[in-house]
Backbone as CSV, one residue per row, in Angstrom:
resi,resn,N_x,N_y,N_z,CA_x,CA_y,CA_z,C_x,C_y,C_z
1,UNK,54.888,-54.891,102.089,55.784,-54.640,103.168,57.146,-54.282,102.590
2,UNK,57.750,-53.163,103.201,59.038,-52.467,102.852,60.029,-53.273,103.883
3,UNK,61.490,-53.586,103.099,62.889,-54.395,104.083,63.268,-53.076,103.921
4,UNK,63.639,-52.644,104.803,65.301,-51.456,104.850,66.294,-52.523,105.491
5,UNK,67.256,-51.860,105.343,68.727,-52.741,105.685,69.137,-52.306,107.412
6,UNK,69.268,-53.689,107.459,69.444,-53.630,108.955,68.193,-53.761,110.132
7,UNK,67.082,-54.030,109.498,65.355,-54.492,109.417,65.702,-55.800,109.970
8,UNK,64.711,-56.052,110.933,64.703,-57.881,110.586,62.992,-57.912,111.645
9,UNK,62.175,-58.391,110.810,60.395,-58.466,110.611,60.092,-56.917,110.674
10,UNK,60.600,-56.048,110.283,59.738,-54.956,110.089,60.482,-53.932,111.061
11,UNK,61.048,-54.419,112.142,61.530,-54.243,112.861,63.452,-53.646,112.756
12,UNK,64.068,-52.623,113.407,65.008,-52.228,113.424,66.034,-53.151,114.261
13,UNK,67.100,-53.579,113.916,67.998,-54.617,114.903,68.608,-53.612,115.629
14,UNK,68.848,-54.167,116.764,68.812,-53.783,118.449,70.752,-53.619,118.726
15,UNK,70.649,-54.559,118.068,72.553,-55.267,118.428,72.110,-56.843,118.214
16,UNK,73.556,-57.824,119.297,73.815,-58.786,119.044,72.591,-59.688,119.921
17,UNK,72.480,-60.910,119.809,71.626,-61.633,120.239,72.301,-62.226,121.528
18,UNK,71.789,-62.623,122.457,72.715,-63.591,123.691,73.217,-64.302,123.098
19,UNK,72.840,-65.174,122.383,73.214,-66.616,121.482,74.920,-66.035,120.940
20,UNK,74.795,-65.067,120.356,75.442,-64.537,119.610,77.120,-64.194,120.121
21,UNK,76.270,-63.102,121.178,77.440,-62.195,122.213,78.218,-63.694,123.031
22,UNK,77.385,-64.619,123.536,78.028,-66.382,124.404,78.864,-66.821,123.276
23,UNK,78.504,-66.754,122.051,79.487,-67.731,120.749,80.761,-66.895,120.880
24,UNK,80.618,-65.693,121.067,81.466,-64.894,120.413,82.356,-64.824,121.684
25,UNK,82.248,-64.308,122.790,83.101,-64.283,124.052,83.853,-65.900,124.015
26,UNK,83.257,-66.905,123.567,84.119,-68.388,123.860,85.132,-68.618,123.005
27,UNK,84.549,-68.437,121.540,85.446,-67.968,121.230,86.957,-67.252,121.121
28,UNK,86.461,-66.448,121.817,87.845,-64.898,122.530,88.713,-65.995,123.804
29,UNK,87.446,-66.813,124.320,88.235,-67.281,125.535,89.466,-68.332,125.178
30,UNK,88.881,-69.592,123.845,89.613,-70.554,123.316,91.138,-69.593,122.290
31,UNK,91.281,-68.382,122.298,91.917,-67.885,121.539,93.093,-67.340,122.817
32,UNK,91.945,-66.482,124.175,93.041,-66.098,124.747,94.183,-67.412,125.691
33,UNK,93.128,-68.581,125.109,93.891,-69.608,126.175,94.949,-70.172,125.664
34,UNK,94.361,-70.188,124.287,95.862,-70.784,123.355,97.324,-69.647,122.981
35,UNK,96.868,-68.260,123.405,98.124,-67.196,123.396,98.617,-67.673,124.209
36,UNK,98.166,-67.617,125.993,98.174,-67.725,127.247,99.132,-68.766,126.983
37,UNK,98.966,-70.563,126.652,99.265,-71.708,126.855,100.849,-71.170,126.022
38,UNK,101.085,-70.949,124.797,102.118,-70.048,124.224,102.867,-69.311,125.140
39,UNK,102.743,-68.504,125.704,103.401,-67.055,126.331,104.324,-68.436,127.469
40,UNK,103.179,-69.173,128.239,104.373,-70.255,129.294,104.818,-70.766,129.054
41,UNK,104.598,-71.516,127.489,105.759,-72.770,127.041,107.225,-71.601,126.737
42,UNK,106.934,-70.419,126.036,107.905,-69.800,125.796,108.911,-69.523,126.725
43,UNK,108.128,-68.970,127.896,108.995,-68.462,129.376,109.736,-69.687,129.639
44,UNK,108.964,-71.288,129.947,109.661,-72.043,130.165,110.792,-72.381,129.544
45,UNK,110.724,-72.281,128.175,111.838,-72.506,127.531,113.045,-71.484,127.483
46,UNK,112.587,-70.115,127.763,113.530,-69.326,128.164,114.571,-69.710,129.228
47,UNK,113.635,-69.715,130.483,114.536,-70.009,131.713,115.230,-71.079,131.880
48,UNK,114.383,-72.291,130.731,115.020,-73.584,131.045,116.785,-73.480,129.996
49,UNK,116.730,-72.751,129.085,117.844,-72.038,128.359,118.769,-70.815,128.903
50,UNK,118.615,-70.184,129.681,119.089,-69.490,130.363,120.191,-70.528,131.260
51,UNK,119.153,-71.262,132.032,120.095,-72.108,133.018,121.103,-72.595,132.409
52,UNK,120.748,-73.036,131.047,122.215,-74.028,130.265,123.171,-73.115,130.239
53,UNK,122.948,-71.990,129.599,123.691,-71.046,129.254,124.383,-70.138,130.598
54,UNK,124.220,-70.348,131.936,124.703,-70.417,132.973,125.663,-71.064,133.263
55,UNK,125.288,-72.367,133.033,125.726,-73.473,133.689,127.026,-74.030,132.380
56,UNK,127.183,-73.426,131.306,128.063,-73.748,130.476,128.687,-72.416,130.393
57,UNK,128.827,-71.432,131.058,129.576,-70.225,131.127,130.341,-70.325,132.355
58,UNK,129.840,-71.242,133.399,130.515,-71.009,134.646,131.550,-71.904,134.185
59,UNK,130.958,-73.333,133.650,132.214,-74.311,133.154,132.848,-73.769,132.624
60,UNK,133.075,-73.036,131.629,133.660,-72.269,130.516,135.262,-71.742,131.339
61,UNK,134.570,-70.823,132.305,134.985,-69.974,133.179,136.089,-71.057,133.796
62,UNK,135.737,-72.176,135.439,136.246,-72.723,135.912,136.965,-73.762,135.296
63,UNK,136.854,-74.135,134.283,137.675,-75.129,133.627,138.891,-74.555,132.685
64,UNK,138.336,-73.249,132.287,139.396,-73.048,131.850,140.789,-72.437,132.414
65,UNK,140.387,-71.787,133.918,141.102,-71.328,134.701,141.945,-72.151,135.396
66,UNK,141.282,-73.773,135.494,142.040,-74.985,135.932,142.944,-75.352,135.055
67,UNK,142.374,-75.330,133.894,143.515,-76.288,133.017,144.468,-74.709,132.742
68,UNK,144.321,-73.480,132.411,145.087,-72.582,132.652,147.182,-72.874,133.638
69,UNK,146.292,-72.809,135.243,146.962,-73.049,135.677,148.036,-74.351,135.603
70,UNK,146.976,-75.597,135.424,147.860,-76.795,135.310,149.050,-76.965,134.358
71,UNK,148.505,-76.165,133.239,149.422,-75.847,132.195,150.402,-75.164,132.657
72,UNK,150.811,-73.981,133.045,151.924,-73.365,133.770,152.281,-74.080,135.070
73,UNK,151.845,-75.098,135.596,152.488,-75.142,136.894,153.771,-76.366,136.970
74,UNK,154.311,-76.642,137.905,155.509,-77.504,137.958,155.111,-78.386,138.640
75,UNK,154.456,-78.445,139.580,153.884,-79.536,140.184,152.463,-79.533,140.611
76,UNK,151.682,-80.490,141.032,150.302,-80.213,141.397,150.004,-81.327,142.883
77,UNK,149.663,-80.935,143.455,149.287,-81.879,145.341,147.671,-81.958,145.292
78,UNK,147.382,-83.019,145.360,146.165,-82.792,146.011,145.633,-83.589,147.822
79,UNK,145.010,-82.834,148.176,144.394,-82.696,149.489,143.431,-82.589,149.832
80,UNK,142.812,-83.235,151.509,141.484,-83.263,151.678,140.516,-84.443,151.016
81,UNK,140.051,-84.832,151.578,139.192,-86.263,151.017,138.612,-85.870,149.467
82,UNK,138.432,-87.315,149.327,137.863,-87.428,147.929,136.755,-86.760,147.204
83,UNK,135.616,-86.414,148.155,134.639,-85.891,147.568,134.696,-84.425,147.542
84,UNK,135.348,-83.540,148.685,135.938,-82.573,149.014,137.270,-82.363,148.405
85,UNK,138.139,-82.586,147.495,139.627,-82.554,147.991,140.176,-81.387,147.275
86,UNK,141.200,-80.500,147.002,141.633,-79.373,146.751,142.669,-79.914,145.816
87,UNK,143.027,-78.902,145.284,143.971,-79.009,144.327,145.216,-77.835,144.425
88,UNK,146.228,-78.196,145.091,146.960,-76.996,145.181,148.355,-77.175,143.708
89,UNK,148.445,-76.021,143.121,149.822,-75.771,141.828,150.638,-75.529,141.991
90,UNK,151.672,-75.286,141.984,153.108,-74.769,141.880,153.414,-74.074,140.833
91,UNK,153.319,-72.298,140.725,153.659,-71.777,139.803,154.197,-70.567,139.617
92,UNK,155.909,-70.995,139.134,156.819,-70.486,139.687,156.887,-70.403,141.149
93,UNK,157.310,-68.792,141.549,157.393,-68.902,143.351,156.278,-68.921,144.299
94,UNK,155.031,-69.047,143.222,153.881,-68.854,143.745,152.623,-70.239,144.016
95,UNK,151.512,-70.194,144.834,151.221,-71.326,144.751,149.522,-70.766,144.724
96,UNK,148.596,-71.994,143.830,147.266,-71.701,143.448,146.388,-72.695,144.138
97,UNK,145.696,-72.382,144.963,144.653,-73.613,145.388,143.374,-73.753,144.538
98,UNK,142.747,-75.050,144.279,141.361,-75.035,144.108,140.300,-75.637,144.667
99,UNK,139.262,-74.721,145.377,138.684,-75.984,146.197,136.639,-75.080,146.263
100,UNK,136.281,-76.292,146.466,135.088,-76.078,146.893,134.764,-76.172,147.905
101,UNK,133.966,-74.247,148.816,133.680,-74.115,150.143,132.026,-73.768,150.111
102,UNK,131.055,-75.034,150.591,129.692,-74.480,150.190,129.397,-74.065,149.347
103,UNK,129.501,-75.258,148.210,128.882,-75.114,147.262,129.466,-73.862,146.287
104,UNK,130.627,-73.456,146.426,131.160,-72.407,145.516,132.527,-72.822,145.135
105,UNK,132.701,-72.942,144.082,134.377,-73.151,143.822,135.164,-71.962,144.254
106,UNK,136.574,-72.525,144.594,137.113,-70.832,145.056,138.316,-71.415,144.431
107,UNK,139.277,-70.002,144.282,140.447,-69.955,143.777,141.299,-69.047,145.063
108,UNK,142.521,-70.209,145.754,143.258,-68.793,146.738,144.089,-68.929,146.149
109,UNK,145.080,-68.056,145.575,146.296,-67.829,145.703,147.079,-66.790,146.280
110,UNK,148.210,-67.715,146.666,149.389,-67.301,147.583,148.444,-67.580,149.332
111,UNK,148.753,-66.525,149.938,147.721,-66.145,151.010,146.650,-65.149,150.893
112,UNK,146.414,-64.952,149.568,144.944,-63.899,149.536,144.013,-64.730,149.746
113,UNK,142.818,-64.245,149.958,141.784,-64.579,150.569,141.495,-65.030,149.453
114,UNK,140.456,-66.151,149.716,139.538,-67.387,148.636,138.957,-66.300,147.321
115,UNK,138.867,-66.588,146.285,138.006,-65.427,145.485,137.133,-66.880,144.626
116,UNK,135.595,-66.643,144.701,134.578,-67.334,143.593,134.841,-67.193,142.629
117,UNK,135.021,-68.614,141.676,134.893,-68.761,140.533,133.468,-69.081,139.808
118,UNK,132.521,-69.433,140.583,131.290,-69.553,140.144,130.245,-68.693,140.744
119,UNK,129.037,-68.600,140.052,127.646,-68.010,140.291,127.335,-68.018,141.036
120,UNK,126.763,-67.282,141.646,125.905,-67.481,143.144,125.023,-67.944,143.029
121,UNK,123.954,-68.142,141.598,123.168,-69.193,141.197,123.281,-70.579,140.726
122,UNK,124.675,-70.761,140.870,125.231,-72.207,140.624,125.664,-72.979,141.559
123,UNK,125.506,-73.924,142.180,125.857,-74.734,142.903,126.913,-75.579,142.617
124,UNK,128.042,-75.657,142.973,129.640,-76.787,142.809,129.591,-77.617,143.059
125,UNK,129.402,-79.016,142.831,130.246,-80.473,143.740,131.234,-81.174,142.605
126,UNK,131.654,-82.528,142.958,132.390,-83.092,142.070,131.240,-84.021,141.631
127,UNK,131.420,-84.622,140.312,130.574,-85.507,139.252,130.719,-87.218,140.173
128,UNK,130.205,-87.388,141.157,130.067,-88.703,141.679,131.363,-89.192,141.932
129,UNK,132.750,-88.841,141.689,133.868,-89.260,142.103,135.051,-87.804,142.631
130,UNK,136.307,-88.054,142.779,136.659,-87.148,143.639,136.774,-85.906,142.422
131,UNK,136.490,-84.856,143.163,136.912,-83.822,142.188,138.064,-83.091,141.079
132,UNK,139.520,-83.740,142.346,140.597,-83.683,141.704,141.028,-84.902,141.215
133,UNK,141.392,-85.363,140.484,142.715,-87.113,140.940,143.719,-86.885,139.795
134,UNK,144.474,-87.376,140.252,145.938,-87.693,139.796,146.547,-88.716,139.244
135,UNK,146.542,-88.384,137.662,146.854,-89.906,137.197,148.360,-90.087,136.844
136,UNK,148.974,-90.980,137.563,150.556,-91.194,136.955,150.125,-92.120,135.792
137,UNK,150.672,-91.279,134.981,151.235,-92.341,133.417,152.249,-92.702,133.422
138,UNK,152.717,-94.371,132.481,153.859,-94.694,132.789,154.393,-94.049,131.261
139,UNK,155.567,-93.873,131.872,156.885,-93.254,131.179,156.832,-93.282,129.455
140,UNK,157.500,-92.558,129.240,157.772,-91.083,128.755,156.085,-90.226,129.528
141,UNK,155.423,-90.611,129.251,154.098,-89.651,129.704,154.183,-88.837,131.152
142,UNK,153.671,-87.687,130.576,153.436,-87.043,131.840,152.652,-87.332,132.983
143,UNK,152.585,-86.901,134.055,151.159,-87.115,134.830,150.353,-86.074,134.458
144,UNK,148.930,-86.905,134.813,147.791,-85.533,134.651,146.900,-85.369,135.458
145,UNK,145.881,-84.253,135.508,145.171,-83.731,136.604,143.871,-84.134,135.837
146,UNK,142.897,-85.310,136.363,141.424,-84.999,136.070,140.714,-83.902,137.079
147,UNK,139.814,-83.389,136.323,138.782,-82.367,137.086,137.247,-83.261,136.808
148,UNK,136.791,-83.844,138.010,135.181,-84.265,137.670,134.111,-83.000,138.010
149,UNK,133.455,-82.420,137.700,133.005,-81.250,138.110,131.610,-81.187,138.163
150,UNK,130.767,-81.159,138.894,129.365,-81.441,138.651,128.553,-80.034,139.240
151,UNK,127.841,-79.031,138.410,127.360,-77.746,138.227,125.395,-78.180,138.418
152,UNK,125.292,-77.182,138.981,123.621,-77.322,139.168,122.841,-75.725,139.222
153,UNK,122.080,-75.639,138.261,121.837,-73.737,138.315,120.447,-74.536,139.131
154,UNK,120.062,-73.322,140.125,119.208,-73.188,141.087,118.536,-72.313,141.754
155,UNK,117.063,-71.781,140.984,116.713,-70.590,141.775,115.320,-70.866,142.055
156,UNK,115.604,-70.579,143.220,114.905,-71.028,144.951,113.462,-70.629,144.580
157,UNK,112.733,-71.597,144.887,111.494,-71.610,144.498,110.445,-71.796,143.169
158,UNK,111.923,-72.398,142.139,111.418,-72.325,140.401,112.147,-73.705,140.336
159,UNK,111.170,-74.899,140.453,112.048,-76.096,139.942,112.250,-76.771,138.875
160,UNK,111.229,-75.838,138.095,111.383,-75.776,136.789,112.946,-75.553,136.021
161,UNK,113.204,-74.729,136.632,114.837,-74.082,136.533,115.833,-74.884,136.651
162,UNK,115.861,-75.640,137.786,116.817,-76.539,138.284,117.103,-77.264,136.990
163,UNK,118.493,-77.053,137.044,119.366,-78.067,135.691,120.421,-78.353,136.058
164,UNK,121.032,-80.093,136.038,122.547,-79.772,136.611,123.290,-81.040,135.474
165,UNK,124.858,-80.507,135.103,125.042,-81.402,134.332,126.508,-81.433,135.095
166,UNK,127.037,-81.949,134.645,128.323,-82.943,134.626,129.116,-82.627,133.690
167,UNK,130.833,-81.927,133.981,131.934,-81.883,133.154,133.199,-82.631,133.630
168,UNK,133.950,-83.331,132.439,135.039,-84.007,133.579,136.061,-83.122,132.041
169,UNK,137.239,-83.250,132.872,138.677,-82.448,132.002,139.699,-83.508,132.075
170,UNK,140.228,-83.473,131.402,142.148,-84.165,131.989,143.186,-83.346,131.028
171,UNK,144.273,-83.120,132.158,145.288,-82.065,131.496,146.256,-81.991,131.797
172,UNK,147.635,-82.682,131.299,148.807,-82.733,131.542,149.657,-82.255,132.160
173,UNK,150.503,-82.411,133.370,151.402,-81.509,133.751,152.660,-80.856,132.925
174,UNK,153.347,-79.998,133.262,154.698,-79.757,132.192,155.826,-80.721,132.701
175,UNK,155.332,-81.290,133.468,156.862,-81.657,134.508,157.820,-82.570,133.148
């Protein structure tokens, strides 16, 4: 009896066996599941990084525009209850409010209309106490302005996403 190659009993091979083609597809499946399981931890970690990087750009933004002003101003008032309350400046002949309207920080000054300081994907409140307060120091010290600020990125229907942290500031008046 003659083997040629690719023979098996005398016989010419056909292709793969069932046995064969089932090993081999499960295979493919345990491979595409572990890319698959990869590709979502990645996304998650994207978006869940994205949000920080939101949510520490808006601070970036609003805190620095607060302590900005406080720094130039001559005096500072605050108003409106504690959990709500505004922060109005004195600077020069002009005057700066800061306040949160639904969930958006706003900046008016003079009589122009309110303008957003934050994201439309970020949500504003104060960090569990009032947003503005006012600390008199005793003498020689200045008074100063705390900011408690509490930020939450939020997009509707991904709660995966949802991240909210907490910034507090304090920053001297010139007076």
């Amino acid at each position: 009896m003659f083997f040629r190659i690719g023979e098996k009993n005398g016989r010419a091979a056909e292709g793969f066996s069932l046995i064969e083609l089932l090993l081999y597809v499960a295979i493919l499946s345990v491979i595409l599941v572990l890319v698959l399981g990869m590709f979502l931890v990645t996304g998650r970690v994207r978006a869940r990084n994205n949000a920080k990087l939101a949510l520490n750009e808006n601070a970036r933004v609003i805190l620095g525009r607060v302590r900005d002003s406080i720094l130039d101003s001559s005096s500072a008032t605050l108003g409106g209850s504690c959990g709500q309350n505004t922060l109005t400046l004195t600077i020069g002949a002009s005057s700066v409010t800061y306040r949160i309207t639904g969930n958006v920080f706003e900046i008016v000054e003079d009589a122009n209309p309110a303008k957003a300081l934050s994201a439309s994907s970020v949500r504003v409140g104060n960090a569990g106490s009032c947003l503005f307060t006012k600390l008199a120091n005793p003498a020689p010290s200045k008074p100063t302005v705390q900011v408690n600020l509490r930020l939450t990125y939020d997009t509707p229907g991904n709660p995966l996403t949802e991240l909210t942290q907490d910034y507090q500031m304090t920053v001297a008046l010139r007076q």
